[in-house]
N, C-alpha and C positions, 0 to 999 in steps of 0.2 A: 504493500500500500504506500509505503514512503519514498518508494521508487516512480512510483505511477506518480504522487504529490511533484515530487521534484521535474518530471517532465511536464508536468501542466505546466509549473510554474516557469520552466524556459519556457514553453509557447507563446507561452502570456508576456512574457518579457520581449519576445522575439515580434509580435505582433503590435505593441507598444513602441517599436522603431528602437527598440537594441538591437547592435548587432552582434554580440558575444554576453553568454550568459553562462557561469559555472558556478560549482557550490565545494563550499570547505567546511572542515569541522570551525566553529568559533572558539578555537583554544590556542594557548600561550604556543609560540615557536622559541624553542631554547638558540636555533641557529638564527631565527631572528634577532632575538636578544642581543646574543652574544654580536653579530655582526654592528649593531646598534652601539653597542656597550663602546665598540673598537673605534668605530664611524667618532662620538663623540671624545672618547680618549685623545683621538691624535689632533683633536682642534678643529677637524674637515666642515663642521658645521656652520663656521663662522658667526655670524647675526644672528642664526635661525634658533636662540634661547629655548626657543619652544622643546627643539628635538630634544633637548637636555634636559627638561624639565622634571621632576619627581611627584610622583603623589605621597604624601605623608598616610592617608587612607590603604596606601596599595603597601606598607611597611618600607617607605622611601622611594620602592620600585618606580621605572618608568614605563607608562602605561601603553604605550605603542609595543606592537605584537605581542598584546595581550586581548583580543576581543571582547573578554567577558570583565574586562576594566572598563570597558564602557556599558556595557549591559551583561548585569551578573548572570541572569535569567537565559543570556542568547545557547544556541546550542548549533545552528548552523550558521556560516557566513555565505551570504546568495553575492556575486561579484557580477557588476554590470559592464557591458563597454559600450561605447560608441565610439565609431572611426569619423576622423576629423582628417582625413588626408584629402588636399584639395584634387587632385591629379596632376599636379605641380611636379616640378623637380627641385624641392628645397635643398637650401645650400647657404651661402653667405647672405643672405637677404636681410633685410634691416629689421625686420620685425618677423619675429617666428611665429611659425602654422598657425598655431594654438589660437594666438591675440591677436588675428585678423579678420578671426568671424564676426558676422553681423550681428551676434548678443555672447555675452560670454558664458561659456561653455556651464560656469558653478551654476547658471538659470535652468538653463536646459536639462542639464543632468539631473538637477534637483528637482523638478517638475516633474520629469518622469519616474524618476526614483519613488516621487511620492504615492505619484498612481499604479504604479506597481505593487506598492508594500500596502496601500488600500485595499488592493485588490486580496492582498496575500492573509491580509487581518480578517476579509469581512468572508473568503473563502474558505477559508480554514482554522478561522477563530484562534488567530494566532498573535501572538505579538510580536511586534516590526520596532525598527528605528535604523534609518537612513543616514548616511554618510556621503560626503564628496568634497574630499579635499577641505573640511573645514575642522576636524579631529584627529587627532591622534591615532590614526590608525595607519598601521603598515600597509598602503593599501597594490604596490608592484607585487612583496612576498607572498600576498595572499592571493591575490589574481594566479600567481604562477601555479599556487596550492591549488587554487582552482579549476585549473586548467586551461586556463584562457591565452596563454604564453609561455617562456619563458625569460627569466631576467638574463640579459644579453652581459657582454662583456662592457657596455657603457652602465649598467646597473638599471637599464629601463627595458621595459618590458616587451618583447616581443613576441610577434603573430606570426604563424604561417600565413593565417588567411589575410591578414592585415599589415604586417610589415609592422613598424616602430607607431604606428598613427592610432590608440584606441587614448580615449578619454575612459576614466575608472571609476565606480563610484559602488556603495555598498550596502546590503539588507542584513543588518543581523535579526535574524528571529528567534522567538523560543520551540520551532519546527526543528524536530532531529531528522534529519535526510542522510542519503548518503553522499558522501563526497565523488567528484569527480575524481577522476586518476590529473597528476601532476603531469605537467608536461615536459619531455624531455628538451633538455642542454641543445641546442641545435648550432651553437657556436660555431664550434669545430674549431678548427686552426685560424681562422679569421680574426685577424684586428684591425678591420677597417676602421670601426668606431675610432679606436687607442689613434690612431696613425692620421684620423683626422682632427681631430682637436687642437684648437691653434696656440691653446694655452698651457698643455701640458697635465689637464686636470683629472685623468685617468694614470695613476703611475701605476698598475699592473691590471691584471684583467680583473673586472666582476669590484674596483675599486675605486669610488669617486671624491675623488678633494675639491669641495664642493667651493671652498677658497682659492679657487683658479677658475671655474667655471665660469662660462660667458653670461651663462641664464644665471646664476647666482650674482653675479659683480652688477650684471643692465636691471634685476628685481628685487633682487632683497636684500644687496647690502645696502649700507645706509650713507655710507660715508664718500671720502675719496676712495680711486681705485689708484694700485702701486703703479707710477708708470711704467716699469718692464711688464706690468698684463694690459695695458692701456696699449702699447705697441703691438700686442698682440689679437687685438681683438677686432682687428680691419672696420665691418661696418654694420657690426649688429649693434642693432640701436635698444632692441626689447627681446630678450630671449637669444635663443641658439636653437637652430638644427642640424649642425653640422654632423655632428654624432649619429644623431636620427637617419638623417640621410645618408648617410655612409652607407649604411648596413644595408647588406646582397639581398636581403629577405623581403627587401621594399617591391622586388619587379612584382611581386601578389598583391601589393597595396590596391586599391580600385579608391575613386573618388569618394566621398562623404554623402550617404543619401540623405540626409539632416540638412532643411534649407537653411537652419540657422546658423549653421558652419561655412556656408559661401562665405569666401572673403569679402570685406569691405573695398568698394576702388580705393579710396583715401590710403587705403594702408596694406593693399597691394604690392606697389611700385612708389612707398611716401618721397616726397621731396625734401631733400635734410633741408633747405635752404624754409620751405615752410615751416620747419618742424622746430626751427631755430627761431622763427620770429615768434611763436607761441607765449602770447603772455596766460595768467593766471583764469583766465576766462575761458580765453582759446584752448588751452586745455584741456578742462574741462569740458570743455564743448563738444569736442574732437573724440573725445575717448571715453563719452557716457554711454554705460551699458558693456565698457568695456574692463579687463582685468589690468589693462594698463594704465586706466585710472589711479590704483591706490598705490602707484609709484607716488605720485606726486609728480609737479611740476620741474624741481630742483633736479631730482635723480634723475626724471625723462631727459632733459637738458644737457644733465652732464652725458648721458650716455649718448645724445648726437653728438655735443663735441666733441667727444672722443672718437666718433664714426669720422666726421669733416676734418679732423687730423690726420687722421690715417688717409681718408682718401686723398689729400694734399691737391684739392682742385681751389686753385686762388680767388674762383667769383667767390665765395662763401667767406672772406676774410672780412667785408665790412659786417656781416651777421655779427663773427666772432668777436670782432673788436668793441661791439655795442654789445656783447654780453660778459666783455670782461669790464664793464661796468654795472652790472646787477646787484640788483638787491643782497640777495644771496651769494652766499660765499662759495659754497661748493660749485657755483655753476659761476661765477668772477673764478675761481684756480684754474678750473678745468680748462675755460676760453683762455686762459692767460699759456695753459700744457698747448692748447691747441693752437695757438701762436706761434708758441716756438716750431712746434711740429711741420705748421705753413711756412716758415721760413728755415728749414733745413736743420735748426736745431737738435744738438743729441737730448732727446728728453726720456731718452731708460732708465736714468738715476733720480732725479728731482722734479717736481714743480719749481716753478719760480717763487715763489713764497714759502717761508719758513711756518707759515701758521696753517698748512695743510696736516692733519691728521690722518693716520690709515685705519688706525684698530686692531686689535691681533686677529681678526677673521682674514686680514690680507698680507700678515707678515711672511717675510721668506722663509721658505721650508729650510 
């Protein structure tokens, strides 16, 4: 009977416009943990306080890949995807996959997650509670437990059917099902991922220092970025697919049947020269509804002018020079980096000002 349950509930899932549905037990992963444990030892987490965080309630433990830390009661984990691959061929782009659709993805996912786990409560008098990306939950380890991929040599998750591109989000219920079989390592000898990363932020396989990464330095950190990864990070302005894209497993990706995954034009092919004159309003403007909004202004900024340095095309130098007068200090350093940068300056050792900070999320290994 729990077998029949669990295949209703892919149908259901499947006919609700997911495209990958698997199920896990909701219990602690000791290899989780531990890889966690290791992840936050070496520092690799930078800004992200969260991943470190402890619950005094869990006996100090931290509650990522632990399922039933967030719901004592759950007994399965139901793991959802959607593919957000445009039929693109990402690469160096200035803005990644992800944060170029027409509404951002935590909407979408959450909306139907909801109508899923309604459906799953009022079918089977069960208890639900929904996940995406807003808790503490391991949610690549689990999808791989689920069967929905495996985690590749960049640490994200991989599809046959889908190549590097599903969006992930999570049902834990108090339904005991059975699990899906895990899905095998399909790596193999490949390090395309490792060998594309322009920062160096993979130092061996299935390893990520997430304080070199392109998507961590342009999202969540907070501060300046060191200039020797400023020189390295060409001209992504929000995110990174370089990794994503790398990987052989993409020729099975197929486009996003989710209209709300169409890219935006605006932020297709953006204009840095636009994206520079952006005051406080215009950003907002630009990016409501979007996950690039709660960069903030400051950080979106600094991370063009670090794209317009590295490109070194000279129309762009009156932007930069009227933004090395800004309000804001982190986005006055960064045009003051990108200046020198426009004039042939070595800038892999310093800013020009003594009053830039980094933070230890960006010091040298």
């Amino acid at each position: 009977m729990s077998t029949e349950i669990r295949e209703r509930i892919r149908e259901k899932a499947l006919e609700q416009g997911f495209d990958a549905c698997g199920f896990a037990a909701a219990e602690a992963s000791a290899n989780d943990m531990a890889a966690l444990a290791a992840f936050v030892a070496k520092g690799w987490h930078g800004d992200m306080d969260w991943m470190a965080r402890l619950r005094p309630e869990l006996g100090g433990g931290n509650p990522r890949g632990n399922p039933q830390a967030l719901m004592p009661a759950a007994r399965t984990a139901i793991v959802l995807g959607l593919n957000y691959g445009d039929g693109d061929a990402p690469g160096d782009d200035a803005i990644a996959v992800y944060a170029r659709t027409r509404r951002d993805y935590h909407d979408v996912m959450k909306k139907k997650l909801k109508r899923q786990a309604r459906w799953i409560g009022e079918a089977f008098a069960a208890e639900v509670k929904v996940f995406v990306d807003t808790a503490p939950v391991m949610e690549k380890p689990l999808a791989a437990r689920a069967g929905l991929g495996w985690q590749g040599k960049h640490t994200n998750l991989v599809s046959r059917a889908f190549g590097s591109w599903l969006f992930l989000g999570e049902i834990l219920t108090t339904l005991d099902l059975p699990p899906d079989l895990p899905e095998a390592d399909h790596c193999g000898s490949c390090r395309a991922c490792i060998d594309a990363c322009p920062t160096g932020a993979i130092p061996e396989p299935y390893r990520l220092d997430a304080t070199r990464c392109i998507s961590y330095l342009t999202i969540e950190h907070k501060g300046a970025i060191r200039p020797e990864l400023m020189e390295r990070m060409g001209g992504h302005v929000y995110g990174c697919d370089d990794c994503l894209a790398a990987c052989p497993w993409n020729k099975y990706a197929s486009p996003a049947a989710e209209p709300e995954f169409a890219p935006r034009p605006a932020l297709a092919r953006p204009s840095l020269a636009e994206l520079a004159g952006l005051d406080d309003a215009g950003f907002r403007e630009l990016f409501a509804g979007s996950p690039i909004k709660r960069t903030g202004r400051a950080r979106f900024l600094r991370n063009v002018l670090v794209a317009i340095g590295n490109g070194g095309d000279e129309a762009h130098r009156p932007a930069v020079a009227r933004l090395a007068a800004d309000a804001d200090p982190l986005v006055r350093e960064t045009a003051l980096w990108a200046l020198a940068k426009l004039d042939g300056a070595d800038t892999g050792d310093n800013l020009s000002s003594p009053s830039v900070t980094y933070g230890e999320g960006n010091m040298r290994p």
